[in-house]
Steps between C-alpha positions, in 0.01 A plus 500: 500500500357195744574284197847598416756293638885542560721278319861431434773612657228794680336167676786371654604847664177545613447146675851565715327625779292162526886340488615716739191421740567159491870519591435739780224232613760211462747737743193549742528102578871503529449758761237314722733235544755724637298775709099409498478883630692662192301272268173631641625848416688420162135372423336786590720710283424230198161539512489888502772459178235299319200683608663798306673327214104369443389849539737673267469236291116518403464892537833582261433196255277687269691850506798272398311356223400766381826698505625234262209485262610892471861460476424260222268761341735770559779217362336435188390901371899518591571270243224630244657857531860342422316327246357814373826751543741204337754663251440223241217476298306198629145360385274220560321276226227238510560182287377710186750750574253737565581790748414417847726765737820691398658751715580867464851476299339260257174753455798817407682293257187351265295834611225285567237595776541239778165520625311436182756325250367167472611377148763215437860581539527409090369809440792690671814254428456351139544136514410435880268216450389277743649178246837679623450535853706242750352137601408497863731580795728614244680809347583607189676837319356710203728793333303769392506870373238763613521853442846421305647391847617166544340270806544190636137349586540238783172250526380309775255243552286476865273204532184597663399145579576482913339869554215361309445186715560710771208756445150518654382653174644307256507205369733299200339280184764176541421471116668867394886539457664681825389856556800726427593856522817652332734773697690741271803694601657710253890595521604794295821385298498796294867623617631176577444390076682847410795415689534196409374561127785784541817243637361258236552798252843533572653184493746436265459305180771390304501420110707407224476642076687299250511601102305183351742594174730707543745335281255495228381845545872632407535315292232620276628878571836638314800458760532879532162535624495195752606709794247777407206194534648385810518859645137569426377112643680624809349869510150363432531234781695725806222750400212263513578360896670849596139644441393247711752555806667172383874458474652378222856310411644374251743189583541381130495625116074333541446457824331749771478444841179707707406607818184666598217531754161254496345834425645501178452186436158534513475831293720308213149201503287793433715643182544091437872555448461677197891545536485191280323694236659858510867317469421319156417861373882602499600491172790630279517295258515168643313249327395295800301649800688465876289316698556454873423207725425609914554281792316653839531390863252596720409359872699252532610593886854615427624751267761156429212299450380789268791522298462051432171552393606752285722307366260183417246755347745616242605098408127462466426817303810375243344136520208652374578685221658853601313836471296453846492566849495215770399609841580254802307637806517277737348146375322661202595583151376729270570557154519845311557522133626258281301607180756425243685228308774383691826633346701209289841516622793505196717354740575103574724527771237422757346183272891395511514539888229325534575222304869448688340517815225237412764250346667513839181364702454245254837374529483550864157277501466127501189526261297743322129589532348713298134599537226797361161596574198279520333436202848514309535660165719467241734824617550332843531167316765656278665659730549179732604342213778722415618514911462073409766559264755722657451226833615220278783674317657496859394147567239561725190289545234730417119500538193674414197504633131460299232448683210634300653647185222693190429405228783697318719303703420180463599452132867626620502258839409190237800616305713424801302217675510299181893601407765204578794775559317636810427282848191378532518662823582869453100607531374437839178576627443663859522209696831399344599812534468514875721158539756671269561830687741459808752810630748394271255580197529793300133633463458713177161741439433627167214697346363626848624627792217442740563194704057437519496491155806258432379155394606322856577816804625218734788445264601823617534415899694211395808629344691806640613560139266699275512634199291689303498637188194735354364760288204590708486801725569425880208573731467468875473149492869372372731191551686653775789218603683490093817525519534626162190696379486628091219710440500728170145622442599640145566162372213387286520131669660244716657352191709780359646526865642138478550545138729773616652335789587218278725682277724603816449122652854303499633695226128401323262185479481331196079451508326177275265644251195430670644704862534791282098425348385501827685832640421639143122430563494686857653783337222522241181379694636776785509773237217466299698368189729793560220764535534611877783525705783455240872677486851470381582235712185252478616488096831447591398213751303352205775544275693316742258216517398510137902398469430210766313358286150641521258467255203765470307284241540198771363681789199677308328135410595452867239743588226459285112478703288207478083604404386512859761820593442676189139497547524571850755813409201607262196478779769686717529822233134467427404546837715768609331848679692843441524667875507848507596595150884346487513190666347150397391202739401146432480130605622246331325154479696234725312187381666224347825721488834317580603801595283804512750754632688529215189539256419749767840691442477415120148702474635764709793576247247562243238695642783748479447487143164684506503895477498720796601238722751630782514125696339175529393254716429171480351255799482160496352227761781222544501243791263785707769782481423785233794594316487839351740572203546857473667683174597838395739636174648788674187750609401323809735339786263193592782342725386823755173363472545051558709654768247646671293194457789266617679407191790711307666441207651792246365821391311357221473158578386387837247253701308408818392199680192558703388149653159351645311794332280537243548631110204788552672604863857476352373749170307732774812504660674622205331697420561654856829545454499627174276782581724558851800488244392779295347752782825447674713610212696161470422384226656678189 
């Protein structure tokens, strides 16, 4: 121990003797002066103090030292037994993550023998590689399960660099990374997840049923009967939740209110609310299957908050067509059902509400607006033109907004541009647009109702009065600030909504002959000539029009292909690959196409032609954004499917936008969904 020296704190308590000596010698000369005898003998005292400070000094130095070198032995097997005994599981890694040292609660969980186990922590936790451990001098978290108990796996990062300068044995390459080891401490969470997996269980969730058609539904059954159908809707749905410790009420003659735990909740995802199902199987006689539309509020923070969201889910499941469940947990929504045609209603009350309500903003409003999707066609074009025409019958400057209109468009928008009884001014582009629309401005959507797919979404910050007016199902992405929002999914287009509202506009609007073409011509490009998507009330819309003045003769010339689209149309069927037995894919050829979309949407129509054929789908490559057009007759719901790729649409016509991607990536990833769709159950 000759070469061991004190240090610290140790030093200084150890060199207060010298202090001492030289205060006492300091004292010594203080006492000469006063008494030279008493400083001779305070001296001689001094001197014997030293002599054995000096003494005890030398002899006890090394039995001190080596007292502490044992302590510190002693210290440090201390700290390797509490190491050693430590409750939690705890293990040491090198930089591979290879087993270095783990102690004895670690060695009883894994069962692993801690003398001899040498193998790489992977091998006991799946997914513990070293890509995932923590940076240096920091810590990071894992989740696991091991032996169907839940832990929390707490990683550390120590930096061997100083111990390494530090060593007599070692020695560091400057050129290699830091040397690293990795600390694991594992916290059993097992109990902790049950309880709160069990409080999560029992909060409340709150939900509202509506009848989609109830009306309808009676009115298909004889009158003696009605209450019988109503009985056994309300047996099969009090049954259905009771089963399911849920609590039914009924607060109207179609309306449900529900309360039930997050337990439930969860059980009713696994049987996929086949509530929705087992109600249109009541049946005595009624020609027309009840369907039911569900509204669900789940973790939201308040059982009042609960109840809102409810509330919103059941708007959006009737915005999207009835006969679904919308689920509203937390910031997410999910979608169950919604399989089948949405139900026409007989009833105009609501177009006629609508329409009242609208002529008040418009009279309220210093000028009109009206604006559709990008890429206008001719049902948003029609339908602008009729909300034109009901603007000016009340003398209000009106506006529409074309910015890049297709090809079916264009011979319509000439028809205007080049007519002396319209202003030269009532087409504006997007700039114009954006010096037109103030606060006082009455902003009015039509033919979409998602604000990033409207033909200019700043128009919609600068106005705080929207409206919109659509046939599309509502998604998660809406306009969410309209003050008046009309959404009828069973309409077969934009154009028999207006042509409706018309009729109940200012006790009607007298429309020029060729307004009523160019409503006329949305009606029939949206329905496939009257193929898809037609009911009662989109022939009574046309016979409305047809009386304004429209002529079908007129409009067909008006949609007649040049040579480039047809033979574009024909690479597109020639080229098409059948996918798993019932559906159809192809590409269609964007090259010297005005406007390739709608040869893509054209092509897609008639693939549906072929035999065997459940859905098509069409992509084409336009300004580097893939549009897919996606078809159906009535087999296949293919708006479940653009949804799930982004887009929406109707049951059995529907699209996507996928941008900066290419046409191969964009078909794998159809192809993705489509075979997700049909594992999942979704898709018929």
């Amino acid at each position: 121990m000759s070469r061991v020296k004190t240090a610290g704190a140790l030093n200084k308590y150890l060199h207060l003797p010298l202090v001492l000596t030289a205060v006492f010698i300091l004292i010594n000369a203080g006492v000469y002066l006063l008494n030279t005898r008493a400083g001779i003998l305070v001296s001689g005292g001094l001197v014997i103090y030293i002599i054995l400070i000096l003494v005890i000094y030398g002899r006890q130095r090394e039995n001190m030292l080596n007292d502490l070198v044992t302590f510190a032995t002693q210290y440090g097997q201390v700290q390797r037994k509490l190491m050693m005994d430590l409750a939690l599981p705890y293990a040491i890694t090198d930089d591979r993550g290879k087993l270095l040292w783990f102690n004895d609660a670690f060695a009883e969980l894994t069962g692993k023998d801690r003398k001899s186990f040498r193998k790489s922590i992977a091998s006991i936790f799946n997914g513990m590689s070293p890509d995932k451990f923590p940076a240096r001098d920091q810590e990071i978290e894992y989740e696991t399960v091991y032996n169907r108990r839940d832990y929390r796996i707490q990683i550390k990062s120590v930096v061997l660099d100083d111990l390494i300068d530090n060593s007599q044995i070692l020695e560091r390459d400057d050129q290699e990374e830091s040397s690293m080891l990795y600390a694991f401490l594992l916290f059993d969470e097992t109990e902790l997840n049950n309880y709160i997996q069990k409080y999560e269980d029992e909060t409340m969730v709150c939900g509202m049923i509506y009848m989609d058609n109830y009306d309808e539904a009676m009115e298909s059954v004889d009158e003696v009967r009605r209450s019988l159908l109503t009985a056994l809707v309300d047996r099969k749905i009090n049954k259905y939740f009771q089963d399911l410790d849920g609590i039914v009420k009924k607060f109207d003659k179609d309306k449900y209110l529900i309360a039930m735990r997050t337990r439930t909740l969860n059980e009713l995802k696994g049987l996929r609310f086949n509530i929705l199902d087992d109600v249109k199987t009541v049946n005595i006689g009624n020609d027309m299957a009840v369907t039911l539309s569900i509204g669900i509020g789940a973790n939201n923070g308040s059982y009042n908050r609960n109840f809102e969201c409810a509330r919103m889910a059941i708007d959006l499941a009737l915005g999207r067509g009835g006969d679904q469940v919308v689920l509203r947990d937390g910031d997410s929504i999910t979608y169950f059902g919604g399989k089948s045609q949405a139900v026409e209603k007989s009833t105009r009350v609501k177009a006629r509400v609508k329409a009242h309500a609208l002529q008040e903003f418009i009279e309220a409003s210093e000028k009109v607006v009206i604006m559709g999707h990008k890429m206008m066609d001719i049902d948003a074009f029609g339908s602008a033109i009729g909300i034109y025409r009901a603007s000016r019958t009340l003398n209000k400057r009106a506006y529409i907004v074309v910015d890049s209109p297709t090809i079916t468009t264009k011979p319509f928008i000439d028809e205007f541009e080049n007519n002396p009884d319209y202003d030269s001014k009532m087409l504006l582009d997007v700039h114009e647009a954006k010096e037109m629309v103030d606060d006082k401005t009455l902003l009015v959507v039509v033919d979409t109702n998602k604000p990033d797919y409207t033909e200019c979404e700043e128009l919609l910050h600068r106005t705080g009065t929207i409206v919109v007016l659509d046939h599309h199902r509502q998604g998660n992405n809406y306009i969410r600030n309209a003050v008046l929002s009309y959404i009828e999914p069973y309409a077969s287009s934009a154009c028999e909504m207006v042509a409706e509202i018309l009729q109940y506009f200012a006790e009607g609007v007298k429309l020029k002959s060729i307004e009523a073409d160019a409503l006329y011509a949305g009606i029939m490009i949206d329905t496939d000539n009257f193929m898809s998507k037609t009911g009662v009330r989109t022939f009574e819309a046309c016979a409305y029009l047809r009386r304004g003045g429209a002529d079908v003769t007129r409009v067909r010339k008006m949609f007649r292909e040049n040579v480039d689209d047809y033979r574009a149309k024909g690479e597109t069927l020639s080229n098409a690959e059948m996918y798993r037995d019932h559906f159809i894919i192809s590409v269609c050829p964007s090259g010297n196409l005005e406007s390739p979309t709608i040869v893509g949407s054209q092509a897609a129509n008639q693939l549906l032609n072929i035999k065997g054929v459940k859905a098509s789908f069409v992509l084409t490559e336009y300004k580097n954004v893939i549009y897919i057009s996606a078809r159906a007759i009535d087999e296949v719901n293919v708006q479940i499917i653009m949804e799930r790729m982004g887009g929406g649409g109707h049951l059995n016509m529907a699209g996507a936008q996928l941008p900066k991607v290419s046409v191969e990536e964009a078909v794998r990833r159809l192809k993705r969904v489509l075979d997700a769709t049909i594992e999942g159950g979704d898709l018929e």
